[in-house]
C-alpha positions as CSV (number, residue, x, y, z in Angstrom):
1,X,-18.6,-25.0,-7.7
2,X,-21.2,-27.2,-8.8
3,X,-24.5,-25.8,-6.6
4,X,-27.4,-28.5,-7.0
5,X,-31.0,-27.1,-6.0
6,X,-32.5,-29.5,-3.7
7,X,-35.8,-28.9,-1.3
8,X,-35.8,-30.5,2.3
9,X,-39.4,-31.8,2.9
10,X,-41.2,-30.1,5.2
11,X,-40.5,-32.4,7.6
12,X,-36.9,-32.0,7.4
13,X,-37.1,-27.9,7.6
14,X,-39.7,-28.3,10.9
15,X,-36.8,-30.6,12.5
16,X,-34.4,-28.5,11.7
17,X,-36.1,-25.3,12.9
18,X,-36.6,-27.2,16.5
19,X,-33.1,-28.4,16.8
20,X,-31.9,-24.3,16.6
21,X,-34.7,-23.2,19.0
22,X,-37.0,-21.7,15.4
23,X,-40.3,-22.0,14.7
24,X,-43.0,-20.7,12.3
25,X,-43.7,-18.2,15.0
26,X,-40.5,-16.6,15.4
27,X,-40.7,-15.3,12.2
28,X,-42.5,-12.0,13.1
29,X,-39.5,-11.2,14.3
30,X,-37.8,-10.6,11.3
31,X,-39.5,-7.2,10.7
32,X,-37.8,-6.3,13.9
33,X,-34.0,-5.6,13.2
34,X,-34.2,-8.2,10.5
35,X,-32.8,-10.7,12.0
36,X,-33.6,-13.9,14.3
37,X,-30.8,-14.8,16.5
38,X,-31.1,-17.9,19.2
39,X,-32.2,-16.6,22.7
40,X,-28.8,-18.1,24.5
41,X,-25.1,-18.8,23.6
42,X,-22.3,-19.3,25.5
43,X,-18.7,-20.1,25.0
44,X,-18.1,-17.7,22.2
45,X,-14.3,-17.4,21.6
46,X,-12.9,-13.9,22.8
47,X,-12.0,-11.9,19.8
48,X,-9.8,-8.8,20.5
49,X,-11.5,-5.2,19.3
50,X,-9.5,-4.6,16.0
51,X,-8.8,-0.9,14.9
52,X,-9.7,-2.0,11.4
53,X,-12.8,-4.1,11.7
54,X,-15.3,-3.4,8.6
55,X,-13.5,-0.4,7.3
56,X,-13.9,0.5,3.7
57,X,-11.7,1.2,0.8
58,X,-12.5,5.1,1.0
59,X,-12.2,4.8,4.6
60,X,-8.9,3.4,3.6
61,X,-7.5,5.6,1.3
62,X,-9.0,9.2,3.4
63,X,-6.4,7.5,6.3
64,X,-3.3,6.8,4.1
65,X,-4.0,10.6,2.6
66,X,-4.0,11.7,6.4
67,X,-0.9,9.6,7.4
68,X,-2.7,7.7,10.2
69,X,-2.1,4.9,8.4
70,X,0.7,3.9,5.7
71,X,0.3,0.7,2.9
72,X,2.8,-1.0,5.5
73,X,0.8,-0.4,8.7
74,X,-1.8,-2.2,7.0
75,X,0.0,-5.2,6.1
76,X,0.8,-5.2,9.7
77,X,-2.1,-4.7,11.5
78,X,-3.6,-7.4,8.9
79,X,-0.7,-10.1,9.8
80,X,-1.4,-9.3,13.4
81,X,-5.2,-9.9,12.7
82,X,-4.1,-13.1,10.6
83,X,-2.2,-14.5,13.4
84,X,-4.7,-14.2,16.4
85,X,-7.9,-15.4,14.5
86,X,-7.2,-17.5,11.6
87,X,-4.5,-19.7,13.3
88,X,-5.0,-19.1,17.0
89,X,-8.6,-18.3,19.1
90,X,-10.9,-19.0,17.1
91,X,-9.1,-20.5,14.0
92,X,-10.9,-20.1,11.1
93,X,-8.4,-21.0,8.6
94,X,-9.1,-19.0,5.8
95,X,-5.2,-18.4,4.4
96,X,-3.6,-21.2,3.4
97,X,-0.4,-18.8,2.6
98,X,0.7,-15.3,3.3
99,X,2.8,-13.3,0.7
100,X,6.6,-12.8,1.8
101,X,7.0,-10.0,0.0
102,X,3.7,-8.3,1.3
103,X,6.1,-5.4,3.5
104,X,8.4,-4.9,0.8
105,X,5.8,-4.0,-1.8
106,X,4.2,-2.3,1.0
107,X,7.3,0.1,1.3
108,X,7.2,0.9,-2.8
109,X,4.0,1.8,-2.6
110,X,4.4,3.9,0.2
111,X,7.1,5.9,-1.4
112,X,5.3,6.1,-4.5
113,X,2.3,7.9,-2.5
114,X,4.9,10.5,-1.3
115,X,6.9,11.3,-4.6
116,X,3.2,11.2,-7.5
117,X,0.2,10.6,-5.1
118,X,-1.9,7.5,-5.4
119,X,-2.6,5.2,-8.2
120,X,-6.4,5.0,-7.6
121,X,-9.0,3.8,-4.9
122,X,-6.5,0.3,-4.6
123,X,-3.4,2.0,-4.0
124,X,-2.0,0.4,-0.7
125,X,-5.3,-1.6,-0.1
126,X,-4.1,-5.5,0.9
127,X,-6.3,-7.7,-0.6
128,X,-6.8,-11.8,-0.7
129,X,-7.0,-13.6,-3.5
130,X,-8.1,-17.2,-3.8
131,X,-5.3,-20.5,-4.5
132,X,-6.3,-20.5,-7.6
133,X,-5.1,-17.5,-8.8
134,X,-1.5,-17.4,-10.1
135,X,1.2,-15.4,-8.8
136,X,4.6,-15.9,-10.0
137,X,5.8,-14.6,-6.8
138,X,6.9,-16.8,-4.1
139,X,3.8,-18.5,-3.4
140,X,2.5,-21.5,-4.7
141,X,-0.7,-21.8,-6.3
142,X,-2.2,-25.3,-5.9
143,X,-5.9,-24.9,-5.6
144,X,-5.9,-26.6,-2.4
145,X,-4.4,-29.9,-3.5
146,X,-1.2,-31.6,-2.5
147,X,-0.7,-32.7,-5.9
148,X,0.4,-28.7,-7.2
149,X,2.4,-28.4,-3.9
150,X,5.5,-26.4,-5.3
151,X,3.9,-25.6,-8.2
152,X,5.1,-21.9,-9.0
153,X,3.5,-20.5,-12.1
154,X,5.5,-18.9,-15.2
155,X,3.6,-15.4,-14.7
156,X,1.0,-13.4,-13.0
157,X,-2.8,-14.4,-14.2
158,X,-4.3,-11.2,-15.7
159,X,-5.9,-10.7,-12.1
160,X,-2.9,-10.7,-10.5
161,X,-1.9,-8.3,-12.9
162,X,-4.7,-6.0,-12.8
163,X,-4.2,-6.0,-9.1
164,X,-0.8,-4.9,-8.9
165,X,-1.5,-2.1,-11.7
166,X,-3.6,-0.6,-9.5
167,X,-1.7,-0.7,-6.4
168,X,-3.1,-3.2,-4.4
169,X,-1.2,-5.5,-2.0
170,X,-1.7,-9.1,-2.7
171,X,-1.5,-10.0,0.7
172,X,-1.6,-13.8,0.8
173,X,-4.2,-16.6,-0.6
174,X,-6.9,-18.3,0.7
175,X,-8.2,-21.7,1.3
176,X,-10.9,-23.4,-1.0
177,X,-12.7,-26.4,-1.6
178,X,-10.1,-28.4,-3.7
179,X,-9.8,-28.1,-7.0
180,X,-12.8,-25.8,-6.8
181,X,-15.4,-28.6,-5.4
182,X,-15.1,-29.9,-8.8
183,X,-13.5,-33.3,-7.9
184,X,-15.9,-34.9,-6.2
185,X,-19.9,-35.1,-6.0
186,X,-20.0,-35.9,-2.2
187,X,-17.1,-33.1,-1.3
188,X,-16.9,-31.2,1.9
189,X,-17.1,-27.7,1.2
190,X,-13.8,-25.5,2.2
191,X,-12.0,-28.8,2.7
192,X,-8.7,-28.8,0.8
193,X,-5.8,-31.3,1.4
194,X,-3.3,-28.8,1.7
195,X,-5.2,-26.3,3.6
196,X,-7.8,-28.2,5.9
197,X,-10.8,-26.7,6.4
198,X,-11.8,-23.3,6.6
199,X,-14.4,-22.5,8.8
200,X,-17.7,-19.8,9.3
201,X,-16.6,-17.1,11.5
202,X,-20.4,-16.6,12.6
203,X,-20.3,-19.9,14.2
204,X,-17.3,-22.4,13.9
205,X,-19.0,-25.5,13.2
206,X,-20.7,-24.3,10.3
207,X,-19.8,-24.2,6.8
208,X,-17.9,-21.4,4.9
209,X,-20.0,-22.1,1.5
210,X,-17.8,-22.5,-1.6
211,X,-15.5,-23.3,-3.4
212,X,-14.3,-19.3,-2.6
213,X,-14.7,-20.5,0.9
214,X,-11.5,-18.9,2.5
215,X,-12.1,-15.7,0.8
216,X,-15.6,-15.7,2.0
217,X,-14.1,-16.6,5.9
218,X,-11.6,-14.6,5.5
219,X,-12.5,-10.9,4.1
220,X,-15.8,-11.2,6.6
221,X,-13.7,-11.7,9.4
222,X,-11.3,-8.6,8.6
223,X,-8.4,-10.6,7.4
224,X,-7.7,-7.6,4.8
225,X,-9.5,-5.5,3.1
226,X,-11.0,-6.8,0.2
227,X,-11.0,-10.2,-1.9
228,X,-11.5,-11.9,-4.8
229,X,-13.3,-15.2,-5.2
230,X,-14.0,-17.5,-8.2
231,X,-17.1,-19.1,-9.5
232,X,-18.7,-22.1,-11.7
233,X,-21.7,-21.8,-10.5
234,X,-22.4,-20.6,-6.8
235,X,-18.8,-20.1,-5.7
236,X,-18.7,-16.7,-5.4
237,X,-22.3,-15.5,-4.6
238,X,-22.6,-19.0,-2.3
239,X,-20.0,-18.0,0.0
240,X,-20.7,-14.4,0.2
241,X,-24.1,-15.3,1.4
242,X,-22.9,-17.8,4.0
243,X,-20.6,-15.4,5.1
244,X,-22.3,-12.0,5.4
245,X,-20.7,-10.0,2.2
246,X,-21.3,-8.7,-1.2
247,X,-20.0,-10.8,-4.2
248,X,-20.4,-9.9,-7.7
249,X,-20.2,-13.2,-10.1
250,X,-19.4,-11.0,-13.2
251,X,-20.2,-11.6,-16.8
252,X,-18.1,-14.9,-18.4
253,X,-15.3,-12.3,-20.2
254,X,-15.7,-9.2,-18.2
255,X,-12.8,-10.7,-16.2
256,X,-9.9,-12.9,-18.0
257,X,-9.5,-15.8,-16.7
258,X,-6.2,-16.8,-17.7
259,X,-3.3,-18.0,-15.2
260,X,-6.6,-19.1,-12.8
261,X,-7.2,-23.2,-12.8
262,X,-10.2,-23.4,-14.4
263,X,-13.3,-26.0,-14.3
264,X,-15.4,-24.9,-17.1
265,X,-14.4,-22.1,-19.8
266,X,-18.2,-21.7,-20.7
267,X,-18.9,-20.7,-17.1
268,X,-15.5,-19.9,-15.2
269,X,-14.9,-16.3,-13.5
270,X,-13.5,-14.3,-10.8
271,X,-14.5,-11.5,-8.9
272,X,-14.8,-9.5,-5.8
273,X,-15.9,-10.8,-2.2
274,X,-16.2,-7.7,-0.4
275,X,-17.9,-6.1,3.0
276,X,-19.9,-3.7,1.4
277,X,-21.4,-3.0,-2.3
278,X,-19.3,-0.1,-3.0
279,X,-15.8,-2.0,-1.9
280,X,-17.0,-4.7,-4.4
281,X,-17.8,-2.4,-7.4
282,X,-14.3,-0.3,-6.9
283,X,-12.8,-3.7,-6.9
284,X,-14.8,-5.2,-10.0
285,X,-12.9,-1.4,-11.9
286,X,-9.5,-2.6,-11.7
287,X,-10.2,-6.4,-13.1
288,X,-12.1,-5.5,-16.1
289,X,-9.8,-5.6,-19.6
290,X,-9.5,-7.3,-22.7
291,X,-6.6,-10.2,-22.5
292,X,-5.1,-11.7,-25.5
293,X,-5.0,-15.2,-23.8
294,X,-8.8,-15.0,-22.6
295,X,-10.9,-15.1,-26.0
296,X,-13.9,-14.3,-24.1
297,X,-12.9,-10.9,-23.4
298,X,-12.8,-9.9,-26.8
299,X,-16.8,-9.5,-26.2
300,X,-16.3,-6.8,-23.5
301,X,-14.8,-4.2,-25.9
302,X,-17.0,-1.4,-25.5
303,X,-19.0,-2.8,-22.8
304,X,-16.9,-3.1,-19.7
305,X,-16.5,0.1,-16.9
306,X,-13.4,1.2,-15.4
307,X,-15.5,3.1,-12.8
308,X,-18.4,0.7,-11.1
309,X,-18.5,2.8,-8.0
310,X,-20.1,5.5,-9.7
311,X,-23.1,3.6,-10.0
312,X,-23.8,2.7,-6.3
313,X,-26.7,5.1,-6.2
314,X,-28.9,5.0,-2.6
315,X,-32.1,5.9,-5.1
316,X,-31.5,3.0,-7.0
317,X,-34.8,0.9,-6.7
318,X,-36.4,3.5,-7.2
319,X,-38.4,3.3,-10.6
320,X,-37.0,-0.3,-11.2
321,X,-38.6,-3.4,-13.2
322,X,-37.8,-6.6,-10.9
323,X,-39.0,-10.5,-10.8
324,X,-39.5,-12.8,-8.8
325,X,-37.8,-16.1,-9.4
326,X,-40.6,-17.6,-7.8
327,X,-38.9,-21.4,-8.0
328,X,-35.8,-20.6,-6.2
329,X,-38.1,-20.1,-2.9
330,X,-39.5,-22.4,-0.7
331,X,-36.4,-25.2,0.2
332,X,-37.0,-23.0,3.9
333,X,-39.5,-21.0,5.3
334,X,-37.6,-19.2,7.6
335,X,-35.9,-18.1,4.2
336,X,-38.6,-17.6,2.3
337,X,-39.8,-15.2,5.3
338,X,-36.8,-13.5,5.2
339,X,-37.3,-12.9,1.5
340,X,-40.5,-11.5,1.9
341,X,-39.2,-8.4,4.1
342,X,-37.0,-8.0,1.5
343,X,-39.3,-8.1,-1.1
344,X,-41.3,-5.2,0.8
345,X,-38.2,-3.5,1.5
346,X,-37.7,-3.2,-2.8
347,X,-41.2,-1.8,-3.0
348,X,-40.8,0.7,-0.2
349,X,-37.6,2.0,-2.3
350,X,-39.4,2.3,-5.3
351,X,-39.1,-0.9,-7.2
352,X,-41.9,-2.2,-9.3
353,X,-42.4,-6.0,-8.5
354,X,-43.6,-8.7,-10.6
355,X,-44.2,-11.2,-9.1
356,X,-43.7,-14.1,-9.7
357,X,-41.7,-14.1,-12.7
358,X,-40.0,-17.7,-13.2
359,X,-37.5,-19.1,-15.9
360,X,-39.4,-21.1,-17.7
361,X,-36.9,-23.6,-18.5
362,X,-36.2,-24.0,-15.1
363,X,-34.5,-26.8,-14.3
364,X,-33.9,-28.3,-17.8
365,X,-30.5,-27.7,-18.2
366,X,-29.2,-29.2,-15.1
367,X,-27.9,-32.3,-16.2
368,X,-26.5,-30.8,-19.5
369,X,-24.5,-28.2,-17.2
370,X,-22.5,-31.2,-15.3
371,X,-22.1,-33.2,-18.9
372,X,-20.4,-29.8,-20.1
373,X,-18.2,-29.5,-17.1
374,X,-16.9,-33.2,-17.6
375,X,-15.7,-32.1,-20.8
376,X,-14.0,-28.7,-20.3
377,X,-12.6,-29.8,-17.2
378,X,-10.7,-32.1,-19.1
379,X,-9.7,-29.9,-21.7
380,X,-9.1,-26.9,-19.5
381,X,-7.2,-28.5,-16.9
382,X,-4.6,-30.3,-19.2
383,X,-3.9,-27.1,-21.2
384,X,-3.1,-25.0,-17.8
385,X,-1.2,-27.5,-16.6
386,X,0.8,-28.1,-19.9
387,X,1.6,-23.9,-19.3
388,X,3.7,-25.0,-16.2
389,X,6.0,-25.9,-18.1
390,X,8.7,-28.9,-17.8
391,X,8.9,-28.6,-13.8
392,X,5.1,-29.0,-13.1
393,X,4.7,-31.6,-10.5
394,X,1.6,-32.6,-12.6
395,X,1.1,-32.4,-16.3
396,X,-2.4,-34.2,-16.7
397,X,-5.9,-34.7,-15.2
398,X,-4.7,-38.6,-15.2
399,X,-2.1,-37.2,-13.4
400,X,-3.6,-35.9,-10.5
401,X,-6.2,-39.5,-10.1
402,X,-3.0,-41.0,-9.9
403,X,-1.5,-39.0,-7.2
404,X,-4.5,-38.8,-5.1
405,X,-4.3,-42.5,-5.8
406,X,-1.5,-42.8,-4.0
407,X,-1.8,-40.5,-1.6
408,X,-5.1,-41.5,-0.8
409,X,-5.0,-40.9,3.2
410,X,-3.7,-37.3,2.5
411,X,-5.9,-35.9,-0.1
412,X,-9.2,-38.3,-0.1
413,X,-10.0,-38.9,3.8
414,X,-13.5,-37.4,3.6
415,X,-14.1,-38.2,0.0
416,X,-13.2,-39.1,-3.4
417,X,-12.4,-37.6,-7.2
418,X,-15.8,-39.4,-8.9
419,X,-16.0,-36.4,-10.9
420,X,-12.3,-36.3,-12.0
421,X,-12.5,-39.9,-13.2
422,X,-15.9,-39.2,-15.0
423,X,-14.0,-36.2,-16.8
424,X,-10.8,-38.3,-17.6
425,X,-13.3,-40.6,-19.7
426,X,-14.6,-37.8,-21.7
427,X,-13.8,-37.7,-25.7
428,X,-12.4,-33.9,-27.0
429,X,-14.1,-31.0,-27.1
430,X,-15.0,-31.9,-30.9
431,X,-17.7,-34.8,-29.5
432,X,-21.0,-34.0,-31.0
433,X,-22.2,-34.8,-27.7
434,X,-20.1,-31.7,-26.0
435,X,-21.1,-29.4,-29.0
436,X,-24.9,-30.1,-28.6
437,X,-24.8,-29.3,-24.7
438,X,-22.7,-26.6,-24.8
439,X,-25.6,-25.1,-27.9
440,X,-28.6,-26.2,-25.1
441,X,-27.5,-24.6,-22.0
442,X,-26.9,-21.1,-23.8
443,X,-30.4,-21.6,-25.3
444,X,-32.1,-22.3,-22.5
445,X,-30.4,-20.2,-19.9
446,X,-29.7,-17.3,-22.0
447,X,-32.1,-16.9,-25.0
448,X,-35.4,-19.4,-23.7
449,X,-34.6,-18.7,-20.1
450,X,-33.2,-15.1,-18.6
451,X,-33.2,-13.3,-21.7
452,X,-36.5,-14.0,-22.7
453,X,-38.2,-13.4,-19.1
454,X,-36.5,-10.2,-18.8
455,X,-38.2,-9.2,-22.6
456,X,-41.0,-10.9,-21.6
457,X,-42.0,-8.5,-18.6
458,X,-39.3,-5.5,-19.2
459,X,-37.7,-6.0,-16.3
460,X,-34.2,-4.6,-15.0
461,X,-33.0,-7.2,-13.0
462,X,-34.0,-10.4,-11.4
463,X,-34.0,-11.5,-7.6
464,X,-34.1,-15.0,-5.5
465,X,-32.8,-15.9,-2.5
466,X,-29.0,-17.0,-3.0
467,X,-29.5,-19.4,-0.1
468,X,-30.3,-20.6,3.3
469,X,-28.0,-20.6,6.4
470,X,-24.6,-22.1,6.5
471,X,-25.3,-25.9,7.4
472,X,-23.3,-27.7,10.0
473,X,-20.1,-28.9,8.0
474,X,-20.5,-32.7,7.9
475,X,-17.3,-34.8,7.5
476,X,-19.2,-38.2,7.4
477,X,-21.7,-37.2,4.5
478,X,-20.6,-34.1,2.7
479,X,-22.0,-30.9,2.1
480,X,-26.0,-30.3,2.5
481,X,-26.7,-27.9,-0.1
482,X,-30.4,-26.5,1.0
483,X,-31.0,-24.7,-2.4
484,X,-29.7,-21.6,-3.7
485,X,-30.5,-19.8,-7.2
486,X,-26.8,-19.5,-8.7
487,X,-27.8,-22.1,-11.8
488,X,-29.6,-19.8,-13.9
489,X,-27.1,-17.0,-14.0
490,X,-23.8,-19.7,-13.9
491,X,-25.1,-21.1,-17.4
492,X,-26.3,-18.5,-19.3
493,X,-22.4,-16.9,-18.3
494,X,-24.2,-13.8,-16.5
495,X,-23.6,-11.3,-13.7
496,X,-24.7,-12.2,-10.3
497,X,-24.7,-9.8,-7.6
498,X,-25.2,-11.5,-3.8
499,X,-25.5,-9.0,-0.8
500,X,-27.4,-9.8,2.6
501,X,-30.6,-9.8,3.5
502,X,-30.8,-10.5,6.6
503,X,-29.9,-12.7,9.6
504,X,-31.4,-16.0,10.5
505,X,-30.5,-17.8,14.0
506,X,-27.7,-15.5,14.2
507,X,-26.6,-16.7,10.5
508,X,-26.4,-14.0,7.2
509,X,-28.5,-14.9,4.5
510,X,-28.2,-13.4,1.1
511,X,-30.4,-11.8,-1.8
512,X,-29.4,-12.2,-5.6
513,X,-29.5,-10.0,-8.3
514,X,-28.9,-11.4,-11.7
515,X,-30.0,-10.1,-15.2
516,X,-28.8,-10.1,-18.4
517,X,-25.2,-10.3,-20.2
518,X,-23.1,-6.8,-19.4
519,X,-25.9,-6.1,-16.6
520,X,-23.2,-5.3,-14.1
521,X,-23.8,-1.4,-13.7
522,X,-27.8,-2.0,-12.7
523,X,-26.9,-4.7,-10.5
524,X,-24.8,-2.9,-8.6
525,X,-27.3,0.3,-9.0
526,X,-29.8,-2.1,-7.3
527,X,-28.0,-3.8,-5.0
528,X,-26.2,-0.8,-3.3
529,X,-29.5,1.0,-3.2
530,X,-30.8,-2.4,-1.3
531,X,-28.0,-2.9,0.6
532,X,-28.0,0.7,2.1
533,X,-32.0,0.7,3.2
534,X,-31.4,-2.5,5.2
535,X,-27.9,-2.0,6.4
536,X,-28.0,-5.5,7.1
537,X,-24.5,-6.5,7.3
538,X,-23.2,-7.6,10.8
539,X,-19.5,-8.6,11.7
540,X,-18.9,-12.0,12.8
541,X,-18.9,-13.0,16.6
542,X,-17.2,-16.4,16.3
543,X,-19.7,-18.4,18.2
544,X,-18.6,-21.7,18.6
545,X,-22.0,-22.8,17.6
546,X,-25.7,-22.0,16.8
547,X,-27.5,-23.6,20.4
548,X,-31.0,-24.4,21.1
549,X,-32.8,-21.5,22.7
């Protein structure tokens, strides 16, 4: 997902903070409970208790070892879950389609547990994984767009794979903003012409964040278990933040990203949307590998974990070298107060701060980053869709313009494929033009920008708020995109850890932690060791909106 940094005026933020009952003096509150939440609300959509809201994936696994629960109760419970929230009540619409086959692999794994034990941590677990993630099962994989409808890949992607190696239960897909929020610049996110649009489970009218928008609605509203997102740049750690969890945004070849419709090959990944720190790191273990048909994992030989989860330490912080991405903060000042609890909150555990500690070549690489995407987009897209083989219902980026051409009522209501036509016009990935972006962005973000702050003051890891609130979706206009700090991290190809910081108007609001390539155990190290002193996290109540106090 493309993420753009924009800052409201002042003017904008103070209107904004009087239309939700905020001001500048409410903040104090934040220190109490961490949170602001509006002082009334009424008409909330009444969500049953359910037996397996926020449970984890040792909580999981202790009850399958006990036999109060079995892989197939938990497909069960989950459909049952599916069915009263996401279609009915309060309808969030985070799957666009379950897996038929869920209660027969279930079964297998169930019997497997009885005759040798468990695989590991994901034996049994159901888990959600994003449309644009093959399965060559019997769902479709169509990332979100009527033009892929029926289109039923020749083979698991290496996810997939990893995923069923380790016993989990690919339970269904989710929505997400079509084609990744790459087709358009004025797109809507979580808005997909074959799913609809998914919606925040904190309160309905909001936005889910994307493009991993369903993933996001879905996992924080106890849909299943875990799940696993993909990112560009903010579409993992965006909708994590929006939607209360932690999202790791791993480094570009941790992760292969073969058999998943790419945008960018300099930039694409996958990884886990989870409830807690420690679901997301077990997660992150069984993705990790070297794939024949993802070059860039040829770089992770030697440096990639089959054990995260062994570095979620509650002692973390303590002794830790962090900045400041000063220039990521102040699009908000309810945000930016927010951060600033947090901030103490990293000091109080231990953590050395310096502050600030800014990319210098902030904001130079934006427009390369876009020119780069046009390009690979291109490229990328035709050679997936040429691996569909002779049935595809699309072979071509031309293609697809053409059949949201026609079916312009369907898939372009809201808004149109600007981006996908700016692609088309794009020369090969030979074009000096290409090459010379490609060789900027890697300078700046990696060895001019992250790199070279993180020498520069020895730090460990680097923090900024991910972003603000989840903004009222907006059909008319398009998405309103406060700021956020995923840019940095998206180009330079490294990790990205979101987890929450707090709660604003009743909304979650998430803290980054980014650093350099292969980074991915002190992230977590930090992150877990942040997440469990605040304890922020806070299960969805499915308000229908955000009122004025």
């Amino acid at each position: 997902m493309p993420s753009p940094n924009c800052a409201p005026s002042r003017r904008k933020f103070l209107q904004a903070a009087l239309t939700t009952g905020g001001t500048a003096a409410l903040f104090p509150a934040l220190s109490a409970g961490r949170t602001i939440t509006p002082t009334t609300e009424s008409g909330a959509t009444e969500v049953k208790a359910f037996e397996l809201e926020e449970i984890t994936i040792p909580e999981l696994q202790e009850g399958m070892k006990s036999d109060k629960y079995t892989a197939r109760s938990l497909v069960e419970k989950y459909h049952a879950r599916i069915e009263e929230i996401d279609k009915r009540g309060p309808a969030i619409n985070a799957i666009i389609e379950l897996n038929p086959d869920a209660l027969s692999i279930a079964d297998a794994l169930d019997e497997e547990r009885k005759a040798k034990g468990p695989r590991g941590p994901l034996h049994g677990v159901p888990v959600l994984i994003k449309d644009n993630i093959d399965t060559a099962d019997k769902m479709m994989t169509t990332a979100g767009s009527l033009a892929l409808v029926g289109s039923k890949p020749p083979k698991d992607s290496f996810v997939a794979q990893r995923l069923r190696a380790a016993g989990a239960v690919i339970l269904g897909k989710t929505n997400l903003s079509e084609w990744a929020n790459i087709r358009s610049s004025h797109s809507i996110s979580g808005w997909s012409g074959r799913g609809g649009l998914t919606k925040n489970p904190y309160a309905l009218d909001r936005n889910a964040c994307g493009s991993s928008s369903g993933t996001g609605s879905g996992i924080s509203a106890n849909l299943a278990a875990v799940g696993i997102g993909t990112e560009t740049d903010g579409s993992i750690v965006c909708p994590s933040s929006s939607n209360g969890l932690a999202g790791i945004k791993p480094t570009v070849g941790l992760v292969s990203r073969s058999g998943i419709i790419p945008i960018s090959h300099s930039q694409d990944g996958a990884g886990p949307m989870c409830r807690t720190v420690r679901d997301a790191a077990i997660l992150l273990s069984a993705l990790t590998g070297i794939d024949p048909e993802d070059a860039a994992t040829a770089a992770s030989a030697g440096k990639s974990q089959t054990d995260y989860a062994q570095y979620c330490d509650p002692n973390g912080l303590k002794g830790a070298r962090i900045g400041v991405a000063r220039k990521y903060f102040g699009f908000s000042e309810a945000v930016d107060a927010l951060m600033e609890q947090s901030l103490g909150v990293l000091k109080q555990q231990g953590a050395t701060l310096v502050d600030p500690a800014d990319i210098e070549t902030f904001g130079k690489f934006d427009e390369s980053e876009l020119l780069v995407f046009m390009y690979e987009l291109k490229a990328d897209l035709n050679a997936y869709l040429a691996g569909l083989g002779p049935g595809a219902p699309v072979r071509t980026l031309q293609d697809i313009i053409d059949f949201n051409d026609r079916n312009r009522q369907k898939e372009m209501p809201y808004f149109g494929q600007d981006l996908f036509v700016k692609a088309q016009s794009k020369g090969p990935l030979t074009d000096k033009e290409y090459v010379d972006a490609v060789a900027k962005n890697h300078q700046l973000a990696r060895t001019e920008g992250i790199d070279a702050l993180m020498d520069k003051h020895h730090l460990d890891a680097i923090v900024a708020p991910t972003g603000g609130p989840a903004w009222l979706t907006d059909l008319v206009t398009g998405d309103h995109f406060a700021g956020g700090s995923s840019n940095a991290a998206a180009v330079a190809g490294y990790p990205n850890i979101n987890v929450t910081a707090g709660f604003l108007f009743g909304l979650p609001v998430g803290i980054s932690f980014f650093g350099r390539a292969w980074s991915e155990p002190s992230l977590i190290k930090l992150a877990y060791s942040f997440e469990q002193a605040t304890k922020a996290r806070q299960a969805p109540r499915f308000l229908p909106t955000i009122g004025p106090g």
